[in-house]
N, C-alpha and C positions, 0 to 999 in steps of 0.2 A: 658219502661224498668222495668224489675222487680226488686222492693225493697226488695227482698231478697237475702240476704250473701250466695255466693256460699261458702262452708268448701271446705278449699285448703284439695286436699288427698294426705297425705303422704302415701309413696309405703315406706313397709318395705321388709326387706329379709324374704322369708316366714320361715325359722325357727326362726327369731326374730318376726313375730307375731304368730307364732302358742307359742311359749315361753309366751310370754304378754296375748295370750289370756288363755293359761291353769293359769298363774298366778292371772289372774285378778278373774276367778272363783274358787279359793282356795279361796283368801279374800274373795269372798262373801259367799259362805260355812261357812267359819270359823267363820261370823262376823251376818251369816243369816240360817243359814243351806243348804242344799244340793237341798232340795226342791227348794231355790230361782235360782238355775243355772239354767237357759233358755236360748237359743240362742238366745230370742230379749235383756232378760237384758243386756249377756254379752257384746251385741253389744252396747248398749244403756249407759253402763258405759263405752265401748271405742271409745262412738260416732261414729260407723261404724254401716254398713247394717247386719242385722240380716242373710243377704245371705253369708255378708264373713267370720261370724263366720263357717255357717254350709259347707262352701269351707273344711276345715280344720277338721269339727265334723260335721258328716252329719246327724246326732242324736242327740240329747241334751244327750240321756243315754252316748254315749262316753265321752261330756264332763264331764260329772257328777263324772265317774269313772275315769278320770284322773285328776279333781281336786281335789278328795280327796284323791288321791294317790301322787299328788304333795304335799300337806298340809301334808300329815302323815308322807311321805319320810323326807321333811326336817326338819318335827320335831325330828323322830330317830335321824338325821346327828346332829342337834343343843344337844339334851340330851346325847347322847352316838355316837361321833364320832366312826368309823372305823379305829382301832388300826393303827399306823402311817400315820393318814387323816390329821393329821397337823391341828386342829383345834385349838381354843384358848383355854385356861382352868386353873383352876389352879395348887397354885405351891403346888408340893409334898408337904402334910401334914397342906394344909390349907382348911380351911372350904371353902363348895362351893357356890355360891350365889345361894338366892332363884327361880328367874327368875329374868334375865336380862333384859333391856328393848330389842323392838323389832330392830332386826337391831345390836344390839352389844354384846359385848362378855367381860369378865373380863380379866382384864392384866392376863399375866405367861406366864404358859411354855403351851403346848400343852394338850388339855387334852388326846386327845389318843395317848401321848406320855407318860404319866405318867403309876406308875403302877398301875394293876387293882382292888387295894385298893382302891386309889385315886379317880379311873374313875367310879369303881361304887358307892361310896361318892358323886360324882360331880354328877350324871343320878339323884339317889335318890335325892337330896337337891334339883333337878331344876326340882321336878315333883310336886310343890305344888306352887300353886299362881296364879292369874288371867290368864297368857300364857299359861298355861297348864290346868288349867280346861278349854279353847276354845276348846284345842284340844279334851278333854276327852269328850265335850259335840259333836263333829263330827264322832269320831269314835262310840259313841251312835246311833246318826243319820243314821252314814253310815251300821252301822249291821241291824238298823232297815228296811229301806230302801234295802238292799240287799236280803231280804226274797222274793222281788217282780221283784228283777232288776239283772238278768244274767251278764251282764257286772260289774256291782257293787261287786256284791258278788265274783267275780272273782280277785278281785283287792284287796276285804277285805281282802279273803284268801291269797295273794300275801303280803299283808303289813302286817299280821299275822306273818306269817313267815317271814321275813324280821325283824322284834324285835324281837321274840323268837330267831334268829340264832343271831342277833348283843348281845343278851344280854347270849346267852349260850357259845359263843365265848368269850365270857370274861371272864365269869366263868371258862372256862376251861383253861385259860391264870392266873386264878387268883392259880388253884390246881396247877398247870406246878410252878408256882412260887413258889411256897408254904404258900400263903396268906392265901387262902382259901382251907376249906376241906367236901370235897363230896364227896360220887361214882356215884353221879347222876344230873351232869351239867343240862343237859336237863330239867330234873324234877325242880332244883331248881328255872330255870328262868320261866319256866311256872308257879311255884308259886306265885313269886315276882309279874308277870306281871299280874295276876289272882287277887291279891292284890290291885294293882295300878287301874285294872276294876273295882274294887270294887269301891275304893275310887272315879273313877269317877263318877260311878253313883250316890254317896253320895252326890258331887255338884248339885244335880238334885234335891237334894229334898228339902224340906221346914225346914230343920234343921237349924237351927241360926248362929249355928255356929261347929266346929269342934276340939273335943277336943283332947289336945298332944297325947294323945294315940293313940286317933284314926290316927292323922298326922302320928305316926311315924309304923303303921303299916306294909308298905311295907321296912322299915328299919329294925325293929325287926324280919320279919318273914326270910329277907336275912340274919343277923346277925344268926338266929337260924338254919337256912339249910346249910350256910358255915363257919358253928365251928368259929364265932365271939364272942368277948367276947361283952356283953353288952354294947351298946353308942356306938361299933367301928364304926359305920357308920353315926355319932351323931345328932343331932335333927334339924328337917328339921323348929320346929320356932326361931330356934338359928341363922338361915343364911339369916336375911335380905339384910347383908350387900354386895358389892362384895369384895372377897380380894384384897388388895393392894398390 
């Protein structure tokens, strides 16, 4: 008799393991880079055959491109819901938290129910802190990597455009109000998010540290492209807290 432990195999519904398995290599992207997704790892962190990952991804380059298009999709959904997506967020006119822990959200109202004051307050304050530099050091990853990898680069440009439209949509919901004032929605989100690149790449470097200025530069350069007065969108090391 052999002494070794047959693993009972759990049968799941193959959209709930193609689900777990594109999830499982988001986290290791996020936590390792894009380079570590392989079809024996992913199989090897969900204790299956390196065969039934590639049932589902019969290339590692597919999984590759759809875990970082999982990872960057639900990072837009977390930072800037989709106007009436019913997300958590806060209440009109309170400060927004830094970054949440993983998994949860600050009491209130809705954040893409609030107005687009409010929601771009709340995107801005939750784009500084450990959570978010992960993701700013994948989206690095993934531009890098897509100069060699057709499917990648296909997916970058898909999630490009996927924040330029969530974040010029708002803008333009923010002139429709009359919060905000441009003639050039479009332009101003490509600068903000031109900004936020920036600052990701700063997490990359060997500087100590980052100073307020620097933190608040994708705040000031939104307050100065939509006729903000100064602080309206206010200091992103003022928002440890979440609000009550």
């Amino acid at each position: 008799m052999s002494s070794s432990v047959q693993r009972k195999r759990i049968r799941k519904d193959p959209a709930a393991r193609r689900a777990e398995i594109v999830a499982t290599a988001a986290a290791v992207a996020l936590a390792e880079g894009l380079e570590c997704v392989t079809l024996r790892r992913i199989g090897e962190e969900l204790a299956v055959r390196p065969g039934l990952i590639s049932h589902y991804f019969p290339s590692a380059e597919e999984l590759v491109a759809e875990a970082f298009g999982n990872a960057a999709t639900a990072e837009l959904d977390r930072l800037l819901p989709a106007a009436g997506a019913g997300a958590e967020g806060p209440e009109p006119g309170t400060a927004p938290a830094r970054v949440a822990p993983s998994g949860t959200a600050p009491h209130g109202a809705g954040a893409a129910d609030a107005g687009p004051l409010v929601r771009l307050r709340w995107f801005l304050g939750r784009t500084v802190g450990e959570e978010y530099d992960a993701i700013s050091r994948l989206w690095i990853n993934a531009r890098h990597l897509s100069r060699y990898r057709p499917l990648l680069r296909e997916r970058v440009a898909r999630q490009e455009a996927a924040w330029r439209g969530r974040l010029e949509e708002l803008i333009r919901d923010g002139v429709a109000a009359g919060e905000f004032r441009t003639a050039d929605p479009l332009g101003a989100a490509v600068q903000i998010l031109v900004v936020l690149d920036g600052l990701g790449v700063h997490v990359n470097t060997v500087t100590p540290a980052r100073p307020a200025a620097v933190l608040r530069m994708a705040h000031s350069t939104a307050e100065r492209e939509l006729g903000l007065p100064a602080d309206a969108l206010g200091h992103p090391e003022s928002t440890e807290q979440s609000p009550s």
